[in-house]
N, CA, C and O atoms as a GROMACS GRO file, in nm:
protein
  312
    1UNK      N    1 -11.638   5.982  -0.298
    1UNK     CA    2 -11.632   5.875  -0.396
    1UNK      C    3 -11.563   5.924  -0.523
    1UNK      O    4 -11.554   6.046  -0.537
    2UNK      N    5 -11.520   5.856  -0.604
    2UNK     CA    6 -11.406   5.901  -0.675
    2UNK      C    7 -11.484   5.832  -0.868
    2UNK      O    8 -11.499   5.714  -0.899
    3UNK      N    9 -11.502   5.901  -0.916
    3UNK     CA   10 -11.584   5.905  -1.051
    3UNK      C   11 -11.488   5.871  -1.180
    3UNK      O   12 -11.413   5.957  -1.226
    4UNK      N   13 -11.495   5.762  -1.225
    4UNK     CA   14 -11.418   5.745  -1.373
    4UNK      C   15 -11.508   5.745  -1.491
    4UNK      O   16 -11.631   5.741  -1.479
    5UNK      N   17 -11.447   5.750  -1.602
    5UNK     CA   18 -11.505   5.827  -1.715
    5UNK      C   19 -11.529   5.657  -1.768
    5UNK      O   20 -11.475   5.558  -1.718
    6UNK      N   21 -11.628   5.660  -1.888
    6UNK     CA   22 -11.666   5.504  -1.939
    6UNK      C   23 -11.725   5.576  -2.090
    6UNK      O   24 -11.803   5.669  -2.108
    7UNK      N   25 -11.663   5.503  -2.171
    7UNK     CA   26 -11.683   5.536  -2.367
    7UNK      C   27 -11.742   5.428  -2.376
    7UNK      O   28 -11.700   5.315  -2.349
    8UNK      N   29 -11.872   5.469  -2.428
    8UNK     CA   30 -11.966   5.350  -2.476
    8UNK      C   31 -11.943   5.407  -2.656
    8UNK      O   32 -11.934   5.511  -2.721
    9UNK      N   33 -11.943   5.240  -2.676
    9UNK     CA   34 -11.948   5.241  -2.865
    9UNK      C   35 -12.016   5.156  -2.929
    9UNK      O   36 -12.074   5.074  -2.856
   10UNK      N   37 -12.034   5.141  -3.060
   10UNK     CA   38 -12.201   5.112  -3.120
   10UNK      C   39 -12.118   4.962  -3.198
   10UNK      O   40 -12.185   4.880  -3.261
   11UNK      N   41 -11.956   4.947  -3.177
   11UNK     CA   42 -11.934   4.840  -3.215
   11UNK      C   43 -11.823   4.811  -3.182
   11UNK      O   44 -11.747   4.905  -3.157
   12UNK      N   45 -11.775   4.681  -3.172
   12UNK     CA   46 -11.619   4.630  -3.114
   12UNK      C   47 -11.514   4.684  -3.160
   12UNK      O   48 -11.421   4.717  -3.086
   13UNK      N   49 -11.513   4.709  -3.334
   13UNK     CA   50 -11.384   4.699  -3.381
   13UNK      C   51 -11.387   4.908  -3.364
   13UNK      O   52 -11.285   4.972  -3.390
   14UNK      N   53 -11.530   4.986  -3.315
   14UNK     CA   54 -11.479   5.123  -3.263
   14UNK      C   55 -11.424   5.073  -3.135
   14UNK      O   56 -11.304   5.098  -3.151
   15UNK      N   57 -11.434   5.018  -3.016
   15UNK     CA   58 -11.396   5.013  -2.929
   15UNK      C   59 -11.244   4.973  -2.952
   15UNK      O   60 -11.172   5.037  -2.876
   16UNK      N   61 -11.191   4.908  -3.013
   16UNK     CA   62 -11.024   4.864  -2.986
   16UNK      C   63 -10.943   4.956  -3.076
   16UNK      O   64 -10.821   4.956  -3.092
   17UNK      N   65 -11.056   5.051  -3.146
   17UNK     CA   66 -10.924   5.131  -3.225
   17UNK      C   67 -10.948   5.278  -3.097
   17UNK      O   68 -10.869   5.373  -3.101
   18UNK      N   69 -11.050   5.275  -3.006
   18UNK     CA   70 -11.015   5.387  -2.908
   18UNK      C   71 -10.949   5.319  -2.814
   18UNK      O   72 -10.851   5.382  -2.774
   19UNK      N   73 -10.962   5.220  -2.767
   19UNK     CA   74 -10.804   5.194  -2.667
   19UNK      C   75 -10.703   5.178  -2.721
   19UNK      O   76 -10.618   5.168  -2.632
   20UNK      N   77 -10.651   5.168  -2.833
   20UNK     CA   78 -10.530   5.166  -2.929
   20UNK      C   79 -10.466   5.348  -2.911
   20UNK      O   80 -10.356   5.393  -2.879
   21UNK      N   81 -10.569   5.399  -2.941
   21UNK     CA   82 -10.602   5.572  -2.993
   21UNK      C   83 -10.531   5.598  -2.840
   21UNK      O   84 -10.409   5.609  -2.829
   22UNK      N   85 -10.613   5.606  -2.736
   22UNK     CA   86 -10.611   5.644  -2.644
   22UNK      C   87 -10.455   5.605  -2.566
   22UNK      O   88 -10.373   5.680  -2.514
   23UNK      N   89 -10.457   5.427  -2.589
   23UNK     CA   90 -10.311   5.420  -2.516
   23UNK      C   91 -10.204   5.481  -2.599
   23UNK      O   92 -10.139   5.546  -2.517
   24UNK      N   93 -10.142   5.497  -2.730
   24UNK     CA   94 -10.073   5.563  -2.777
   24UNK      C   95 -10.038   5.688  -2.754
   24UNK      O   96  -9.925   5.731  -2.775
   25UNK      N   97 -10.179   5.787  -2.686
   25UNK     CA   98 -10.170   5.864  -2.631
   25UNK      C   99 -10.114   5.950  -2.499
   25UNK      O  100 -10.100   6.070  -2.476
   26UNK      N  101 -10.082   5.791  -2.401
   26UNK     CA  102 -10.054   5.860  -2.301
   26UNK      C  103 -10.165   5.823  -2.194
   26UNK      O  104 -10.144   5.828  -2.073
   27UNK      N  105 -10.283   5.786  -2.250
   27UNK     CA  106 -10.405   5.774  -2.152
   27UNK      C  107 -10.406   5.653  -2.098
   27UNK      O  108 -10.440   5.573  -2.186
   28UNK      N  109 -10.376   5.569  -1.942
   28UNK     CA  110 -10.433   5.455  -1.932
   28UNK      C  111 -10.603   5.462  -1.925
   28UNK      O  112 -10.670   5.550  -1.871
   29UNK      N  113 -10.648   5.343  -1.995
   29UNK     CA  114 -10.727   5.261  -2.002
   29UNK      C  115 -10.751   5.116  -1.986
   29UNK      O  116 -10.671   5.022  -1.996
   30UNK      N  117 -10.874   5.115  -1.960
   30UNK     CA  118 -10.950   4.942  -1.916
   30UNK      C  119 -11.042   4.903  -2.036
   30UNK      O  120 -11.101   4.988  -2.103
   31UNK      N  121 -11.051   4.783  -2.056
   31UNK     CA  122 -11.155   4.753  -2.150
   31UNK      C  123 -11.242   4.689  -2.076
   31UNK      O  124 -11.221   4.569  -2.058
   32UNK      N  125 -11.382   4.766  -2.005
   32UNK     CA  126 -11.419   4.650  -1.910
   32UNK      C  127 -11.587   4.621  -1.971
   32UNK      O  128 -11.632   4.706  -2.048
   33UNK      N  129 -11.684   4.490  -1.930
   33UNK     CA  130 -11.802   4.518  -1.947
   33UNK      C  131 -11.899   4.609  -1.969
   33UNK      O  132 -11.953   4.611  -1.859
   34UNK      N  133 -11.970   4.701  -2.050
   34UNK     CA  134 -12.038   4.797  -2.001
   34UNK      C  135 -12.144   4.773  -1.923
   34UNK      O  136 -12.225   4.681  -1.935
   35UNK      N  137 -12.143   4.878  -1.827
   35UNK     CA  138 -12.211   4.880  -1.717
   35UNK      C  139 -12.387   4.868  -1.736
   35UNK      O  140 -12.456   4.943  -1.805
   36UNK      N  141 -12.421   4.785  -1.676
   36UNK     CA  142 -12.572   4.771  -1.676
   36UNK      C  143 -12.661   4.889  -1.677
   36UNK      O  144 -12.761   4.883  -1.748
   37UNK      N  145 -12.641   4.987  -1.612
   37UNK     CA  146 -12.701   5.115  -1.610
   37UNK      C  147 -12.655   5.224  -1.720
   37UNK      O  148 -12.699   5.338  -1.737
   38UNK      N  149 -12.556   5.156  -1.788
   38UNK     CA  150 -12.550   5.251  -1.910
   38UNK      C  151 -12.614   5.208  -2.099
   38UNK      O  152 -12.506   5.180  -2.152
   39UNK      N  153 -12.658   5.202  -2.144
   39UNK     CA  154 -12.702   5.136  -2.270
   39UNK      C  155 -12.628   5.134  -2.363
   39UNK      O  156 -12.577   5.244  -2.385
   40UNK      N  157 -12.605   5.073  -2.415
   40UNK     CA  158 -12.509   5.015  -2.566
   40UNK      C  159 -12.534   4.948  -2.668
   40UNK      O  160 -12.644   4.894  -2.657
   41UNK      N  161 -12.477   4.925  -2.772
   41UNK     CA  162 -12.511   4.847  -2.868
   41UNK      C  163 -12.364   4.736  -2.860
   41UNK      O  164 -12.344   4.642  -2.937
   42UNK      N  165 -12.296   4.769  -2.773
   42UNK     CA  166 -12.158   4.704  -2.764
   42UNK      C  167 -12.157   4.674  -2.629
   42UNK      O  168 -12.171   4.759  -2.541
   43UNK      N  169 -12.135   4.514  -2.605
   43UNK     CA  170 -12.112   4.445  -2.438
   43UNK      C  171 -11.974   4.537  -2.430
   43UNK      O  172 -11.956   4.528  -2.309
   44UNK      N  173 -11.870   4.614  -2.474
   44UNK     CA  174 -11.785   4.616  -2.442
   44UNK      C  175 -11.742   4.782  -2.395
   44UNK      O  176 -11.769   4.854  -2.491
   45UNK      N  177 -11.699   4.841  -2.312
   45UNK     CA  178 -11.650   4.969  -2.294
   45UNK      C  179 -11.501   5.000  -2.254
   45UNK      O  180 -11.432   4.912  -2.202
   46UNK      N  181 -11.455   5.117  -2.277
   46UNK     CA  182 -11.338   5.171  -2.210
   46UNK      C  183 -11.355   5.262  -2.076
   46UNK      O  184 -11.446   5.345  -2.085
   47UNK      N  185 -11.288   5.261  -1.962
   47UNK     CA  186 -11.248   5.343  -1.898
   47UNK      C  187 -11.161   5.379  -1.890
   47UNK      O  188 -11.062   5.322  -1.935
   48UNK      N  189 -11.157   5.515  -1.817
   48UNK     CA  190 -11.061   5.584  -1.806
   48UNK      C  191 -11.061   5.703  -1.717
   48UNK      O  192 -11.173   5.751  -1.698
   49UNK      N  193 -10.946   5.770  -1.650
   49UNK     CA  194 -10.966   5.859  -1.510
   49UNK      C  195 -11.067   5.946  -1.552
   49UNK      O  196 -11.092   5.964  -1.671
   50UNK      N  197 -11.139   6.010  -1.444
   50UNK     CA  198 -11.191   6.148  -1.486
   50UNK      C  199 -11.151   6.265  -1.524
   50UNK      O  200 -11.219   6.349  -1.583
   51UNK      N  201 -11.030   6.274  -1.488
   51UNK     CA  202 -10.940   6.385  -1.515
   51UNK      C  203 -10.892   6.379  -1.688
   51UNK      O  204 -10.805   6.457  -1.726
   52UNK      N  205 -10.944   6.300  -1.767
   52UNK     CA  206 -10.884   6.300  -1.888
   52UNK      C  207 -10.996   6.281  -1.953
   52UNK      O  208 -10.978   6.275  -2.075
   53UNK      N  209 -11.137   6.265  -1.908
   53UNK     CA  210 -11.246   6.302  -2.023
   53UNK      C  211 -11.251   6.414  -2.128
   53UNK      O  212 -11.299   6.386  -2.238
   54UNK      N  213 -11.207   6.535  -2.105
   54UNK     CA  214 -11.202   6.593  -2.207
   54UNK      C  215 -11.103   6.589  -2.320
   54UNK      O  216 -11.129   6.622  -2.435
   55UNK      N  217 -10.983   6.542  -2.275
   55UNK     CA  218 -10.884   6.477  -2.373
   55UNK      C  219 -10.917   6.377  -2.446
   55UNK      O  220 -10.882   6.380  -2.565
   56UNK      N  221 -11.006   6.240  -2.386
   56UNK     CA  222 -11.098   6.166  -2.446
   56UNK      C  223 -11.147   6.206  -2.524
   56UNK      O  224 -11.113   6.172  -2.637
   57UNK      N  225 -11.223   6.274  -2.511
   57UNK     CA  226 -11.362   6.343  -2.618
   57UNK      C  227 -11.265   6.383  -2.742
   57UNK      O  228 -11.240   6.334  -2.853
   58UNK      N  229 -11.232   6.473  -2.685
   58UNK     CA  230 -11.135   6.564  -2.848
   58UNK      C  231 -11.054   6.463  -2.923
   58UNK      O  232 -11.053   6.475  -3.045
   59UNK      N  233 -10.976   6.351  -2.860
   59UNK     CA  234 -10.916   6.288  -2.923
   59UNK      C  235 -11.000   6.154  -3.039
   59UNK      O  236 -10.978   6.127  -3.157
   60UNK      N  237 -11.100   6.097  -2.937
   60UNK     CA  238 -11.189   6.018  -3.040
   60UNK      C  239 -11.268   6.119  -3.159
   60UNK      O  240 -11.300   6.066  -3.265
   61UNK      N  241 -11.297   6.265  -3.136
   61UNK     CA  242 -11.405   6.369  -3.210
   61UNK      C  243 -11.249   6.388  -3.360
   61UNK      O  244 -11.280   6.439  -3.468
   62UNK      N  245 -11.157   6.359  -3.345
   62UNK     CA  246 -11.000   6.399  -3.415
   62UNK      C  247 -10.975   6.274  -3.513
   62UNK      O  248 -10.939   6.279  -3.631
   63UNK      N  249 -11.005   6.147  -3.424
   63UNK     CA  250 -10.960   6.046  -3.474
   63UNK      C  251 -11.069   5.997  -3.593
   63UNK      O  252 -11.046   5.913  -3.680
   64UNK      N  253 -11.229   6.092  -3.567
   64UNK     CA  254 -11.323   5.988  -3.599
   64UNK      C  255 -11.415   5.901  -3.528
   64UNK      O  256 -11.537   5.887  -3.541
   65UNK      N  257 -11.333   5.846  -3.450
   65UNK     CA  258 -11.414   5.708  -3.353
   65UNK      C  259 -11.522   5.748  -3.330
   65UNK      O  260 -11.502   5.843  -3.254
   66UNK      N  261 -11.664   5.735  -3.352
   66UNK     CA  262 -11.780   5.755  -3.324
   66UNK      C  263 -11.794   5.687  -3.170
   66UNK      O  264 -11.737   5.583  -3.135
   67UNK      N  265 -11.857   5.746  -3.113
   67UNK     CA  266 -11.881   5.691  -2.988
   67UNK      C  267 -12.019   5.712  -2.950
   67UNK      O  268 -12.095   5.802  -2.987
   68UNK      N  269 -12.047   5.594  -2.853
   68UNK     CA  270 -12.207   5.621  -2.823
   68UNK      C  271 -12.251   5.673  -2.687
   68UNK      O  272 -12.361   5.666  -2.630
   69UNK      N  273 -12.146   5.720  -2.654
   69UNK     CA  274 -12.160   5.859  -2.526
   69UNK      C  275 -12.026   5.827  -2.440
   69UNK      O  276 -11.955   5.727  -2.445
   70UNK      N  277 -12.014   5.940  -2.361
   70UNK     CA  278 -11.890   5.926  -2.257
   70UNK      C  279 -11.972   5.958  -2.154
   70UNK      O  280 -12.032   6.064  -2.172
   71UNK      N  281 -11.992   5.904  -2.056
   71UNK     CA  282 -12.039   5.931  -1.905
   71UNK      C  283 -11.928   5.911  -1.773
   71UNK      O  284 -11.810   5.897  -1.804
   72UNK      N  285 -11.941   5.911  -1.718
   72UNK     CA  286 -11.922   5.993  -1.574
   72UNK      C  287 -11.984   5.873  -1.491
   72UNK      O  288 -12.096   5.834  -1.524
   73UNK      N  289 -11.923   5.816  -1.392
   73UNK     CA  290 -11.976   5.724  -1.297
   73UNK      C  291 -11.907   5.670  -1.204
   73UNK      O  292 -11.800   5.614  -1.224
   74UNK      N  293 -11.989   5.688  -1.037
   74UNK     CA  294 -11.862   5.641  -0.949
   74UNK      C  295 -11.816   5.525  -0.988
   74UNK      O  296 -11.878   5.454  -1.067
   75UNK      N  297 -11.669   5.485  -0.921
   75UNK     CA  298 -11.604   5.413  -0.936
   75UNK      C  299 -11.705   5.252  -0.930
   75UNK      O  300 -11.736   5.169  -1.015
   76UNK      N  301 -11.730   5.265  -0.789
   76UNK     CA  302 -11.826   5.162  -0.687
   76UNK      C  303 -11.925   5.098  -0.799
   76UNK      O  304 -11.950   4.977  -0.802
   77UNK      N  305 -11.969   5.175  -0.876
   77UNK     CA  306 -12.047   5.152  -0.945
   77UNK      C  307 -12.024   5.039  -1.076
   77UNK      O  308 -12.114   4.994  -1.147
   78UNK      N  309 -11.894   5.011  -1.082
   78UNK     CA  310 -11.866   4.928  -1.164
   78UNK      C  311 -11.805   4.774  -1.118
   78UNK      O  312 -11.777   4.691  -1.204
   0.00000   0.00000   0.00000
């Protein structure tokens, strides 16, 4: 099974300046529902491959963007 990365954030207008952040970067991303099994203060999340979570991380920890966790979750799962 094949695992993509999901940025949970504590509010909308963090969420569209990390897919802004992120696509400028080079990274595709999704803006999709957050997932029921993950908790938020925001209906809204980003994904993105697994192979670029740690580029994730450093780049929102650079930019600022507070985030309210990055997890790890099969695909299926969403």
């Amino acid at each position: 099974m094949t695992q993509v990365g999901v940025a949970l954030f504590f509010t909308t207008s963090a969420v569209m300046r990390a897919e802004k952040l992120l696509q400028r970067e080079g990274i595709p991303v999704r803006l999709i529902p957050t997932p029921r099994m993950l908790s938020s203060d925001c209906g809204i999340a980003v994904r993105f491959d697994e192979e670029h979570r740690e580029r994730v991380v450093a780049l929102l920890q650079q930019a600022g963007v507070e985030s309210a966790g990055i997890h790890l979750v099969e695909d299926t799962d969403l």
